[in-house]
VEXDREN-2710 file (C-alpha; in Angstrom, 1 decimal):
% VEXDREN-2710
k/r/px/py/pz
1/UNK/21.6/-76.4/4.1
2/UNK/18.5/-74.4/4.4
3/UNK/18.0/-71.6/1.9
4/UNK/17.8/-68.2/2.7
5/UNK/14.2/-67.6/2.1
6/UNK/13.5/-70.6/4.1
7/UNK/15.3/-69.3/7.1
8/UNK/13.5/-65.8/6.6
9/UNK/10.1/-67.7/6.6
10/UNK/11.0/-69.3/9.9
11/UNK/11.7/-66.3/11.4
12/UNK/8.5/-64.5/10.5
13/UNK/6.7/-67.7/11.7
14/UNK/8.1/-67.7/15.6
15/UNK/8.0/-63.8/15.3
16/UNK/6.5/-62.3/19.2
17/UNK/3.1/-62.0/18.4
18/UNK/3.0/-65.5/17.0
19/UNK/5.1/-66.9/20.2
20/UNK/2.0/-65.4/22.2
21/UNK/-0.1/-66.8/20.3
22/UNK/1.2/-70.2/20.6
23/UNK/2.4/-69.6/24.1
24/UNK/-1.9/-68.4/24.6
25/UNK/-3.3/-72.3/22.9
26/UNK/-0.4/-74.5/24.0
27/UNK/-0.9/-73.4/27.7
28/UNK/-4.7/-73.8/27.7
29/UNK/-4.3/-77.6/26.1
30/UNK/-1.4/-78.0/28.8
31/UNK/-3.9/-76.9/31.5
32/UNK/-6.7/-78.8/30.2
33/UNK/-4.5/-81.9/30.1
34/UNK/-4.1/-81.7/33.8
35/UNK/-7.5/-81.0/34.8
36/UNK/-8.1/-84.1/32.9
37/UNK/-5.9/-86.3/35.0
38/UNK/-5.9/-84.7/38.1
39/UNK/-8.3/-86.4/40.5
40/UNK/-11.4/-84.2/42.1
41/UNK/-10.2/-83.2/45.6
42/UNK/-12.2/-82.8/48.6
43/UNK/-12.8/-78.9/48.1
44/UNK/-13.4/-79.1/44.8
45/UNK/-16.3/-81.7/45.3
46/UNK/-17.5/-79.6/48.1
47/UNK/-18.1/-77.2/45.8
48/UNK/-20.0/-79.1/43.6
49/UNK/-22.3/-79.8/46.2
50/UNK/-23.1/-76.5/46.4
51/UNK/-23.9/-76.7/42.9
52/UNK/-26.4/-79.3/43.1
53/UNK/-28.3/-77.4/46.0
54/UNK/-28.7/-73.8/43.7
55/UNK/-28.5/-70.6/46.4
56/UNK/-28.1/-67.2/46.7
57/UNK/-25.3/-67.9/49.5
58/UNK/-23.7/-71.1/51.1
59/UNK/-22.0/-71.5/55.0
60/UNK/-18.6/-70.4/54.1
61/UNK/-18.0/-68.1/51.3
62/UNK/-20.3/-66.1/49.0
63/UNK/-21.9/-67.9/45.9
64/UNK/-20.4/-67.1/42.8
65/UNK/-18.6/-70.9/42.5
66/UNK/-21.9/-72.0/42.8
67/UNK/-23.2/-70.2/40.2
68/UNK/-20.6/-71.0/38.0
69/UNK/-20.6/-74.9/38.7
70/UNK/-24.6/-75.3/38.4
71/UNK/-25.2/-75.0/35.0
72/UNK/-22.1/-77.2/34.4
73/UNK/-23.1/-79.9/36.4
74/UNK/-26.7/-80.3/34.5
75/UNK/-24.4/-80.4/31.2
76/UNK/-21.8/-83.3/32.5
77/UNK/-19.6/-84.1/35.2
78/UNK/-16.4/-84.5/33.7
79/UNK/-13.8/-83.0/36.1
80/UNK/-12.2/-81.1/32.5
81/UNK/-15.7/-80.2/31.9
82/UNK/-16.1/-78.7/35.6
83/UNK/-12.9/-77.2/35.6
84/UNK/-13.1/-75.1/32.3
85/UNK/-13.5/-72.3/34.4
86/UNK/-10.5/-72.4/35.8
87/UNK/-8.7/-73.6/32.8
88/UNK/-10.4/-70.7/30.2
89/UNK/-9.9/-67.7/33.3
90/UNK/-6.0/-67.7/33.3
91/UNK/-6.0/-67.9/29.8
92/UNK/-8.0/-64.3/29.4
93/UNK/-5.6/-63.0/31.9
94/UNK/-3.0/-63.7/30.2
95/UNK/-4.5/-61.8/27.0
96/UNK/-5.2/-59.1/29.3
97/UNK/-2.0/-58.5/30.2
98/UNK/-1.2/-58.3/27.1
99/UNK/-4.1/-56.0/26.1
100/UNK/-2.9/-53.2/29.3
101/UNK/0.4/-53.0/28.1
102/UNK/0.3/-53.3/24.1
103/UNK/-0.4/-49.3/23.9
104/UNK/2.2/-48.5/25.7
105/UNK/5.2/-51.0/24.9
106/UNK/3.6/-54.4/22.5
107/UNK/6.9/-56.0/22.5
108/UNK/7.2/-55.9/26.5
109/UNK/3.5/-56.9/26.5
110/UNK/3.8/-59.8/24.8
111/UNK/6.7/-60.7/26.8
112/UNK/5.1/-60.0/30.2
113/UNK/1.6/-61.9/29.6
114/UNK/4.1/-65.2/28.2
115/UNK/5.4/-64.8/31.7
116/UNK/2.2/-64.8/33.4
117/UNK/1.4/-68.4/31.2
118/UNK/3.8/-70.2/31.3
119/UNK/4.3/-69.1/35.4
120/UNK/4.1/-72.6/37.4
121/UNK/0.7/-71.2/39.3
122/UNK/-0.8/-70.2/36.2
123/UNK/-0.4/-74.2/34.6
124/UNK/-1.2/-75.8/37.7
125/UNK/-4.3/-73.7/38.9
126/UNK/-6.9/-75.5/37.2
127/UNK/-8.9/-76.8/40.1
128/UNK/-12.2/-75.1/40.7
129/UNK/-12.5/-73.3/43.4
130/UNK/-13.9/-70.2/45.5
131/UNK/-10.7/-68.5/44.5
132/UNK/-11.1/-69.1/40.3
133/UNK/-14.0/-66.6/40.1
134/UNK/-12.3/-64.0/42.4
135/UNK/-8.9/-64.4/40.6
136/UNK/-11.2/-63.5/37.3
137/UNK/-13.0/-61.0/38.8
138/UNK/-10.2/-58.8/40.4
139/UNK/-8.5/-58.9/37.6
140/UNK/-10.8/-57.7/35.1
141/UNK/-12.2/-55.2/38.2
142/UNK/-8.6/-53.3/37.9
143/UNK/-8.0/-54.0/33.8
144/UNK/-11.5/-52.3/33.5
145/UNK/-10.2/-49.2/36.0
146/UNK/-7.2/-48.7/34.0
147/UNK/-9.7/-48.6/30.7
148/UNK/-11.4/-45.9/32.7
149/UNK/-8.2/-44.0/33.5
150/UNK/-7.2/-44.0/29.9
151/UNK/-10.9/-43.1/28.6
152/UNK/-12.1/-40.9/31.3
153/UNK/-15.7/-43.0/30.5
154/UNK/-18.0/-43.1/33.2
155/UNK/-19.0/-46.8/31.8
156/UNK/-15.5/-48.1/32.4
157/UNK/-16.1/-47.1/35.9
158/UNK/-19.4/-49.0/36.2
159/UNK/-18.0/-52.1/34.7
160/UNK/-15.1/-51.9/37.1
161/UNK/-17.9/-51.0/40.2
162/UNK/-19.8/-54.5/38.7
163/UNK/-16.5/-56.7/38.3
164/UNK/-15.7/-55.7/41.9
165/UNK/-19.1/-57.0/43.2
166/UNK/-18.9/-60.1/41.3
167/UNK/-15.3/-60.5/43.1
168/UNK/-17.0/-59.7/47.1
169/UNK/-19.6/-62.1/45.7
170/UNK/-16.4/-64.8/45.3
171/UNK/-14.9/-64.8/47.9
172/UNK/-14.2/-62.1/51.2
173/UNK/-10.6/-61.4/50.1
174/UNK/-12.3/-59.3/47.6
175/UNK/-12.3/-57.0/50.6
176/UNK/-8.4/-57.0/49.7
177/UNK/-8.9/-55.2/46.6
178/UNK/-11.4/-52.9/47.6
179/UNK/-8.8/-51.8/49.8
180/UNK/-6.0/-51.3/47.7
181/UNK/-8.4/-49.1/45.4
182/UNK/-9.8/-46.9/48.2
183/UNK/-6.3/-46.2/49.1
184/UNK/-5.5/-45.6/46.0
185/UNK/-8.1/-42.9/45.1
186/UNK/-7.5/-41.4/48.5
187/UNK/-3.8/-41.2/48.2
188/UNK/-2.7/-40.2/44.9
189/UNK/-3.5/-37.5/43.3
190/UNK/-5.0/-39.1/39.9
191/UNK/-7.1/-41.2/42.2
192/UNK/-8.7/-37.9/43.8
193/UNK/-9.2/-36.6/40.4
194/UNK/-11.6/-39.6/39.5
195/UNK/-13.7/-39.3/42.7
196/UNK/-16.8/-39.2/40.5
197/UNK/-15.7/-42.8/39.1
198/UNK/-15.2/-43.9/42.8
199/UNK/-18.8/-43.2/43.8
200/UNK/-20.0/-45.0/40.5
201/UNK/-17.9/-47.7/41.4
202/UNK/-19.6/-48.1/44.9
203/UNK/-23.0/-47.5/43.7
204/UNK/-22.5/-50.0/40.5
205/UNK/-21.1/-53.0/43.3
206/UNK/-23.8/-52.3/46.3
207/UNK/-26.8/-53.9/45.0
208/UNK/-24.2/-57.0/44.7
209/UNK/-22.9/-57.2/48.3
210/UNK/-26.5/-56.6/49.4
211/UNK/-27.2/-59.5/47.9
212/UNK/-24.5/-61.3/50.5
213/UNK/-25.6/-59.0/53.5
214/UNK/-29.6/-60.5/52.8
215/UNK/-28.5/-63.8/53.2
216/UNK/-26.2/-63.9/56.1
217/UNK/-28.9/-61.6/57.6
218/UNK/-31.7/-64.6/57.0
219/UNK/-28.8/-67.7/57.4
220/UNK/-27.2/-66.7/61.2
221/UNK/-24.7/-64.7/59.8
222/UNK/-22.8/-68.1/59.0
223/UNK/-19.9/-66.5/56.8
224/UNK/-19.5/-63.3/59.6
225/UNK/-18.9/-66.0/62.3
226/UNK/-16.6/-68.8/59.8
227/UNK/-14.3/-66.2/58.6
228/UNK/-14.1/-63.7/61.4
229/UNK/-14.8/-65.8/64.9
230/UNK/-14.5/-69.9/64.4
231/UNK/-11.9/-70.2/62.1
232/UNK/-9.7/-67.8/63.7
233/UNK/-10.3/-69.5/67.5
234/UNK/-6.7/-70.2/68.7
235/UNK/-4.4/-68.1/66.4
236/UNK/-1.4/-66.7/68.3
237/UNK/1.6/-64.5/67.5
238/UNK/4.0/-66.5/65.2
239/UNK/7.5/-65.2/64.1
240/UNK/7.4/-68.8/61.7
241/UNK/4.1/-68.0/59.8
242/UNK/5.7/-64.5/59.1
243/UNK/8.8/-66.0/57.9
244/UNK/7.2/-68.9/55.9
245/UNK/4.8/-65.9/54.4
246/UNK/8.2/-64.1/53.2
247/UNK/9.6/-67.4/51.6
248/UNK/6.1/-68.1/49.8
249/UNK/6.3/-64.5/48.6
250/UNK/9.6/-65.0/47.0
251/UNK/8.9/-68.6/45.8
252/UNK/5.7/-67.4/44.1
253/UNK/7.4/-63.9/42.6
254/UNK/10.7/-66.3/41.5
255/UNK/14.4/-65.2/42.5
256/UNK/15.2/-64.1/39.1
257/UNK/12.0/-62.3/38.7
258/UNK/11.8/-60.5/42.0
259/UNK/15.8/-59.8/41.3
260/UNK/14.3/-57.9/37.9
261/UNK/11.6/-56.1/39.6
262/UNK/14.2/-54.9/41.8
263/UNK/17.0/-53.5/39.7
264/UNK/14.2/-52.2/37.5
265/UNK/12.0/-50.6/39.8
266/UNK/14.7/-46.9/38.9
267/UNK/14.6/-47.5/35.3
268/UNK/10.9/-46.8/34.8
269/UNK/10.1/-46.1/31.0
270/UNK/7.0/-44.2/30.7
271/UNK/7.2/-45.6/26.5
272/UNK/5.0/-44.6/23.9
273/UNK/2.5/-43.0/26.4
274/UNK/4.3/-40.6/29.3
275/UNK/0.8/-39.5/30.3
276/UNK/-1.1/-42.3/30.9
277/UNK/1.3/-44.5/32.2
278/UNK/2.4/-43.2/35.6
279/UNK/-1.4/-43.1/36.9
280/UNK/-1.7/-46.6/35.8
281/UNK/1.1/-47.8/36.9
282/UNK/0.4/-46.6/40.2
283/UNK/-2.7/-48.1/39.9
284/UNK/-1.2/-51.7/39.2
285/UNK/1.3/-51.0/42.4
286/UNK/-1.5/-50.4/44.9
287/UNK/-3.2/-53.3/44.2
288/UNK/-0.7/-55.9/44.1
289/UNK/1.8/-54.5/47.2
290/UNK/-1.4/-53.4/49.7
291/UNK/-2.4/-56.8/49.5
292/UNK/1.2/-57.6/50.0
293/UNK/1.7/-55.6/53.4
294/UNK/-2.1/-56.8/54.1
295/UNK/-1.3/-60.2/54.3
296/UNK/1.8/-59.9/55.8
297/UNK/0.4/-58.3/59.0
298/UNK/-1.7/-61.0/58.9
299/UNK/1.1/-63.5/58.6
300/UNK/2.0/-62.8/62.4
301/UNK/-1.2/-64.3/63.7
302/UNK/-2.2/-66.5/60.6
303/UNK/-0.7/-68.9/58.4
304/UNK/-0.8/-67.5/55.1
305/UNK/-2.6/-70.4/52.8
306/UNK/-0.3/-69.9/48.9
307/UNK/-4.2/-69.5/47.4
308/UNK/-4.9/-66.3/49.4
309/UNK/-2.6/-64.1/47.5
310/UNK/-2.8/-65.7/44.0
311/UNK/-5.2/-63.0/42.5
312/UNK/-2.9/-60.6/43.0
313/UNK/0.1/-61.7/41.3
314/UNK/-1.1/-61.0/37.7
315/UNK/-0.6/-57.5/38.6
316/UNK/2.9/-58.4/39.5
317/UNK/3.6/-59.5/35.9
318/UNK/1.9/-56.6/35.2
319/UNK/4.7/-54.6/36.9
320/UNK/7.5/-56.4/35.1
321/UNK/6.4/-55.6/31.8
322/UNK/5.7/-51.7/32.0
323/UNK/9.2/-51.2/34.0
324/UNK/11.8/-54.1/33.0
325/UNK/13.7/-54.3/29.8
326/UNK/12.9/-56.4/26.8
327/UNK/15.9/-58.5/27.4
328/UNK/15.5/-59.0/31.2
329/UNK/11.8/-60.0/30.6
330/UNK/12.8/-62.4/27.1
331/UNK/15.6/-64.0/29.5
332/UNK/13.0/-64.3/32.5
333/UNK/10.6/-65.9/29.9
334/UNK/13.5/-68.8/29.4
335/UNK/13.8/-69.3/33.1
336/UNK/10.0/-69.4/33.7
337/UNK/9.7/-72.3/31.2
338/UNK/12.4/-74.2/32.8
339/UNK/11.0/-73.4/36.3
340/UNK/7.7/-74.5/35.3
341/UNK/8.9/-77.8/33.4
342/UNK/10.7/-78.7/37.0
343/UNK/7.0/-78.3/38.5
344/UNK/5.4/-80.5/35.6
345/UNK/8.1/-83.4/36.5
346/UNK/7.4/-83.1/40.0
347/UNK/3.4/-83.3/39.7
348/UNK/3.4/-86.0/36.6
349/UNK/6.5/-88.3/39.1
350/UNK/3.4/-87.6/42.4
351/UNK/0.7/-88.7/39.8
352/UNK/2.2/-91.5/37.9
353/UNK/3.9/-93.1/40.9
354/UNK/2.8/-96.6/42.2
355/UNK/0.3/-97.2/45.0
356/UNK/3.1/-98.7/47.0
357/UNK/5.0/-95.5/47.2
358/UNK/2.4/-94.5/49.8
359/UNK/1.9/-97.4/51.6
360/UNK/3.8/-96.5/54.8
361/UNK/2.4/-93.2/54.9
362/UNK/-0.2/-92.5/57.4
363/UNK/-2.0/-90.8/54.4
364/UNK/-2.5/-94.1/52.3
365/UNK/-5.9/-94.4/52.6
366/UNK/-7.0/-90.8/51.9
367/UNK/-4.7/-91.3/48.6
368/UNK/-6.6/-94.7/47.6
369/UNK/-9.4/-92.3/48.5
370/UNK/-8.7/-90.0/46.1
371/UNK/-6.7/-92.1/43.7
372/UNK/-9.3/-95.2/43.5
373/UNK/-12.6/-93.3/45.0
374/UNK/-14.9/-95.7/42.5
375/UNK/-13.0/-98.9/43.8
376/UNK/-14.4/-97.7/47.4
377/UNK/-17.3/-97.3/46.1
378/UNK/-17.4/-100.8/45.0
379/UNK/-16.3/-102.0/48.5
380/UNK/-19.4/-100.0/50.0
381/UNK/-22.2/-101.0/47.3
382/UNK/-23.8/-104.0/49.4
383/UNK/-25.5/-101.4/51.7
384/UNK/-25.5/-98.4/49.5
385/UNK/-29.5/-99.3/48.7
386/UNK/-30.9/-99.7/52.2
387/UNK/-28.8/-97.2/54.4
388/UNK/-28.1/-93.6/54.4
389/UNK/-24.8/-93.0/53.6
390/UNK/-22.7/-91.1/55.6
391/UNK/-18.7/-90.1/56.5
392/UNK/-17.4/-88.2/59.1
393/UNK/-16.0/-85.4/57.2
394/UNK/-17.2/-82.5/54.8
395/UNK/-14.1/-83.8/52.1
396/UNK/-14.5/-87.5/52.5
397/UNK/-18.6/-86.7/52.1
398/UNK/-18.0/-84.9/48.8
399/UNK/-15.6/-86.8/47.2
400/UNK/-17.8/-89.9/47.3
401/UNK/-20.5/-87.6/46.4
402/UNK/-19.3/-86.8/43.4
403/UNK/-18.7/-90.2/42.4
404/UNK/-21.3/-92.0/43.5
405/UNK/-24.1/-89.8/42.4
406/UNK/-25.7/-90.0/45.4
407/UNK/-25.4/-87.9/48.7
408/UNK/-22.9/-88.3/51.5
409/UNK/-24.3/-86.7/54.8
410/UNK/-21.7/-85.8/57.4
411/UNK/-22.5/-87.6/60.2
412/UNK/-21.0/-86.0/64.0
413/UNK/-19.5/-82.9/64.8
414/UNK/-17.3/-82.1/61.9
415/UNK/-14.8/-79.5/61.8
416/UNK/-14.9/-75.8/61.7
417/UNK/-14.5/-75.9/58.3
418/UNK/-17.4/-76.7/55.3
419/UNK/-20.4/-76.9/57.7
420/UNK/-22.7/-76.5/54.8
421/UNK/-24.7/-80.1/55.7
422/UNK/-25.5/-77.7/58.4
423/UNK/-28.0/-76.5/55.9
424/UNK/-28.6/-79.1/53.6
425/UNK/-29.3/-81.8/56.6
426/UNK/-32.3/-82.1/58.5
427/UNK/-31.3/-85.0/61.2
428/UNK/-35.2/-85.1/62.3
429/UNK/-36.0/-86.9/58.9
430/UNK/-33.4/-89.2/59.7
431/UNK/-35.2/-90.3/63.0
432/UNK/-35.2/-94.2/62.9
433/UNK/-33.5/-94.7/59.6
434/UNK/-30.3/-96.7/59.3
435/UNK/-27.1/-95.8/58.5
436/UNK/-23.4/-96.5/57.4
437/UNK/-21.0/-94.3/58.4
438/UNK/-17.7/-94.3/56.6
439/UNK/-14.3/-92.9/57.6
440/UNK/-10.6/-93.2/56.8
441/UNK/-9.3/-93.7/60.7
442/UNK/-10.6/-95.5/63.5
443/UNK/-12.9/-94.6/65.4
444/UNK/-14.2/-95.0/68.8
445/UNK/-17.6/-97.3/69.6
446/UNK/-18.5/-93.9/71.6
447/UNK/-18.6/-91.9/68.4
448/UNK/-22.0/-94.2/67.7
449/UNK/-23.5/-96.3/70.3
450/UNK/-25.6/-93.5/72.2
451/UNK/-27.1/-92.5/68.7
452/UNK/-28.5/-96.2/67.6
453/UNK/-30.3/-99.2/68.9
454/UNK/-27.3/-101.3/67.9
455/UNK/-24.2/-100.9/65.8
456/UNK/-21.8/-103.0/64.1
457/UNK/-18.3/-102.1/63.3
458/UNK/-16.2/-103.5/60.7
459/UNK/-13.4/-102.9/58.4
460/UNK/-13.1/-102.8/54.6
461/UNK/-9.5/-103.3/52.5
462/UNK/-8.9/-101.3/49.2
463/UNK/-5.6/-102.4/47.9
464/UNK/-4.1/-102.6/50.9
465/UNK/-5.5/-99.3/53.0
466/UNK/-7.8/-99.7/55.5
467/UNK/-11.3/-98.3/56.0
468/UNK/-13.7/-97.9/59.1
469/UNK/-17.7/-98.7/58.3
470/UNK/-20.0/-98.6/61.4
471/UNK/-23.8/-99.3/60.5
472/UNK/-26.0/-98.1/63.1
473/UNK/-29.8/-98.9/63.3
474/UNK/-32.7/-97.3/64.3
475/UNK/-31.5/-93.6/64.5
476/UNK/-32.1/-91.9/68.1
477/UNK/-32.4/-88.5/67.4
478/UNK/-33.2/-87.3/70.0
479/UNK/-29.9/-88.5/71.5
480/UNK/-28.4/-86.9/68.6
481/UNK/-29.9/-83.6/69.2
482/UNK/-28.6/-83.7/73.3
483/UNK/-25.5/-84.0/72.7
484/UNK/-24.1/-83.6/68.7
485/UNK/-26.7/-80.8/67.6
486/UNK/-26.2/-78.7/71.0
487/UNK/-22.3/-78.9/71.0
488/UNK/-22.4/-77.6/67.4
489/UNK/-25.1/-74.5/68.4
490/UNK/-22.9/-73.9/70.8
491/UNK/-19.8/-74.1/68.8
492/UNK/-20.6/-72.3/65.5
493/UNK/-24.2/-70.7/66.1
494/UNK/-23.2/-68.0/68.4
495/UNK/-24.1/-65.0/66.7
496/UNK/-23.0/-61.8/68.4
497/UNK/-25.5/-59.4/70.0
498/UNK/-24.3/-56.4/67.5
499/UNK/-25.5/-58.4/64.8
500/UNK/-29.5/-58.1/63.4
501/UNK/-31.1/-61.3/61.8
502/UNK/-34.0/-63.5/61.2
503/UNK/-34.4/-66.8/63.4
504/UNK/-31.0/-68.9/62.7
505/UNK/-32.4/-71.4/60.9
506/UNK/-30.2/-74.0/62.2
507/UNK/-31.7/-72.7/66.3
508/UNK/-35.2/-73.2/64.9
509/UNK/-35.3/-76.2/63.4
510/UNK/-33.5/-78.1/66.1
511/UNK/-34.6/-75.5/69.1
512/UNK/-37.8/-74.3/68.4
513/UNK/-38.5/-73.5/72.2
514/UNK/-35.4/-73.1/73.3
515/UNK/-34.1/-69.1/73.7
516/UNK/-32.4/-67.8/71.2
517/UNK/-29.9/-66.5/69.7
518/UNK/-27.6/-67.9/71.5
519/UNK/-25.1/-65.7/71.7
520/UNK/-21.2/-65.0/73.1
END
C-alpha cells in the first residue's frame, strides 16, 4: 500500500500545469511520429516544387509556403524534416491559448489549450501546406490584437497589422480574417475606440499585400483568375454542399463540445478580469463565427473543403475556455482523448493495412503511387537518363519529383488546378527532345501522336497496379503550341479588361505576335 507522502508526491507531479506540460511534448512527439510515417502527398510535393524554384509569388496561392519550405529543402528532405512547420505551429497555438486566457482564469486555460492538442485536427495536421502558415499567422494576428486590447500599445497593433500580412501572404482566406476584424472595429463599440490601432494595422500589412498585387500585376494576374474565375467555372446552387458544410461544422466543433458551448454561452464569467474580458471576448467571437456565416454562404454554391475553416477553430477553443466551467472543459478533455485515439486507430488500420486491401479499388495504382513511389521509380529508371520525364498531372509530377530528385514536367492540358509548370516550363526548349510520359490510367494514342514523330506505348506492373508509359520522339512543338498551348491561353489566360498588367508572360513567350491580352 502506497504511503501517504507517496500518494501526495503523485499528486503534485500530474498537477494542471504539469498535465499541459506533458499534454504540450507528448503531442508534438505524437505529431512528429506521423509526419514520419505518413507518405508525401501530391500537394505537399507540389509545394516543394515551389520551393526549389525560390519566388516572390507562384500560380495559385501567395508565397509564404514557399518561403518556409526553401531553406528546408537545402538542409534535408526528410518529409519530418519538411513538415516541422506544421508539426512546431500547432504546438505554439496551443501555448497560446493558454497564454490569452491564464490572466483571466489559468485553470480553464490550461484546460482549454489541452483541448485544442489533443483535438483530432490538431494531431493529424501535420502535412505542409498553404494553409500551415495561414493557420499560424491568423492566430498570432488576433493573439497579438488581444495583447493590444489589454495594453493599449500601439506596437501590439503593428505586430498584429504584420502577422495579418504574413497571413494574406499565405493564403487568400486571409481575406476571412480581415473581415471579421473590420467588422469588428466597425461594430462594437471597443473596436471604434481603437480606430487608431485599425489604421496602424492597415498601414503595418500594406507593404505586404503589395508585395502580392506586384506580382500578379507582372504574372497575368494568375491567382485573381484561379481563385475567382477558373476554379469556380460550373458551381451551382447546392442544398447538399450546405448541408454537408453544417455536418463538417459539427464534426469538427464535436457533439459534446458544441453541446458545452451551447449551454455555456448564458453563463459567461468575466473571472479575475471584468474589464478586459468582454472586449476580448468579443474579439475571439467575431473571428471565429464571421468566418462561420462566411463560409456558410459560400457553402450554397461551393463545396466547403474541411481545410478552409481550420484556422479558425483555435478561436473556438478559445471560446470554451473563457465561458465553460472547469468541470465541463476537464470532462470534454476526457472525451477529446478518446475521440482522438478512435482517429489514431482509423489512420494507423488505413496505414498499416496490406497492399491487397486496395487492389479492387479503382485507386490502386495512385496508392502504390504514393505507398511504393521509389519502387516506380525503379520500374521507370531504364529511360530516366535519355528522356525528359514527364506525367500528365501536377500531383503525379511532384510526387515523383520529390523522390526522384529530378523534375517531372506536366505534359498536356492539365487541370484547373496547380498550373505552376505554366511557369516553370518552357515547351520551346523541348523542341525535338524525347520524352516519357507517365500516368496512372490509360490513355488515348490521340493524347500523343500529333505531338511526336513516332510513339510507343507500353505498360509497366508494380505489385500488381498497372501503369501507362508512352515515349514519344522528336518533340513537334509547334504542333504542341496549335493545339495544347492555345487551348490552355484560352482556358486560364484570359485576364479581364478591368485588370492593369505587364505582358502575361505565358502570351509572350508562346504568342509573341499574336494580340494580346486575350481577354473574356
Amino acid at each position: 500500500m502506497a504511503k501517504p507522502g507517496a500518494i501526495a508526491f503523485v499528486r503534485a507531479r500530474l498537477s494542471l500545469p504539469v498535465m499541459l506540460q506533458y499534454t504540450l511534448w507528448t503531442s508534438f512527439l505524437l505529431k512528429l511520429g506521423l509526419a514520419a510515417w505518413l507518405p508525401m502527398s501530391g500537394d505537399e510535393a507540389y509545394f516543394l516544387v515551389w520551393a526549389q524554384h525560390p519566388d516572390y509569388g507562384y500560380y495559385d496561392h501567395p508565397p509564404m509556403v514557399g518561403w518556409w519550405l526553401a531553406p528546408m529543402l537545402d538542409a534535408g528532405h526528410a518529409a519530418w524534416w519538411l513538415r516541422l512547420p506544421a508539426v512546431a505551429s500547432t504546438t505554439l497555438i496551443g501555448w497560446l491559448i493558454y497564454r490569452l486566457i491564464a490572466p483571466i482564469d489559468e485553470t480553464r486555460a490550461a484546460w482549454a489549450a489541452m483541448l485544442y492538442l489533443v483535438w483530432p485536427f490538431t494531431l493529424a495536421d501535420v502535412l505542409i501546406t498553404t494553409d500551415t502558415p495561414l493557420i499560424l499567422f491568423t492566430f498570432l494576428t488576433v493573439y497579438a490584437m488581444a495583447q493590444a486590447l489589454r495594453t493599449s500599445r500601439p506596437n501590439h497593433f503593428a505586430r498584429a497589422g504584420f502577422w495579418l500580412g504574413c497571413a494574406l501572404l499565405s493564403k487568400y482566406f486571409a481575406v476571412v480574417l480581415g473581415g471579421a476584424l473590420a467588422g469588428w472595429f466597425i461594430a462594437t463599440r471597443t473596436g471604434r475606440s481603437h480606430w487608431r490601432g485599425a489604421i496602424i494595422m492597415l498601414l503595418c500589412s500594406l507593404p505586404l499585400i503589395a508585395i502580392n498585387l506586384y506580382w500578379n500585376y507582372t504574372h497575368c494576374w494568375d491567382n485573381i483568375l484561379f481563385n475567382l474565375y477558373n476554379r469556380n467555372t460550373g458551381a451551382r446552387f447546392s442544398w447538399h454542399d450546405t448541408g454537408l458544410y453544417l455536418i463538417t461544422t459539427l464534426y469538427l466543433m464535436t457533439p459534446p463540445g458544441a453541446w458545452v458551448w451551447w449551454r455555456s454561452r448564458q453563463q459567461h464569467n468575466p473571472g479575475h478580469d471584468p474589464v478586459a474580458l468582454p472586449s476580448i471576448d468579443t474579439l475571439y467571437r467575431w473571428v471565429f463565427w464571421f468566418p462561420f456565416v462566411f463560409f456558410l454562404a459560400l457553402s450554397f454554391k461551393k463545396t466547403i473543403g474541411l481545410h478552409w475553416v481550420l484556422g479558425f477553430y483555435p478561436f473556438f477553443f478559445l471560446l470554451l475556455g473563457l465561458s465553460a466551467s472547469q468541470r465541463d472543459l476537464k470532462k470534454l478533455f476526457r472525451f477529446m482523448c478518446g475521440f482522438s485515439a478512435l482517429h489514431a486507430i482509423i489512420i494507423s488500420a488505413l496505414l498499416m493495412a496490406p497492399d491487397n486491401w486496395w487492389q479492387r479499388s479503382h485507386l490502386y495504382s495512385g496508392y502504390i503511387l504514393l505507398m511504393h513511389p521509389h519502387q516506380v521509380l525503379q520500374a521507370l529508371a531504364p529511360w530516366q537518363k535519355n528522356r525528359i520525364m514527364a506525367t500528365n498531372d501536377y500531383s503525379t509530377s511532384a510526387i515523383l519529383q520529390y523522390h526522384a530528385r529530378q523534375p517531372f514536367i506536366v505534359y498536356g492540358m492539365g487541370s484547373k488546378h496547380a498550373r505552376q509548370n505554366d511557369i516553370i516550363t518552357d515547351f520551346r526548349r523541348l523542341d525535338g527532345k524525347n520524352l516519357l510520359i507517365f500516368d496512372k490510367s490509360p490513355t488515348q494514342a490521340s493524347d500523343y501522336t500529333p505531338y511526336f514523330s513516332n510513339v510507343t506505348r507500353l505498360t509497366i506492373q508494380v505489385d500488381k497496379a498497372t501503369f501507362y508509359v508512352a515515349l514519344g520522339n522528336h518533340f513537334n512543338y509547334a504542333a504542341y503550341q496549335q493545339h495544347v498551348l492555345t487551348d490552355i491561353r484560352d482556358r486560364y489566360y484570359r485576364i479581364p479588361q478591368y485588370l492593369p498588367h505587364t505582358p502575361c508572360y505565358f502570351c509572350a513567350r508562346y504568342f509573341p505576335d499574336a494580340n494580346s491580352p486575350f481577354q473574356p
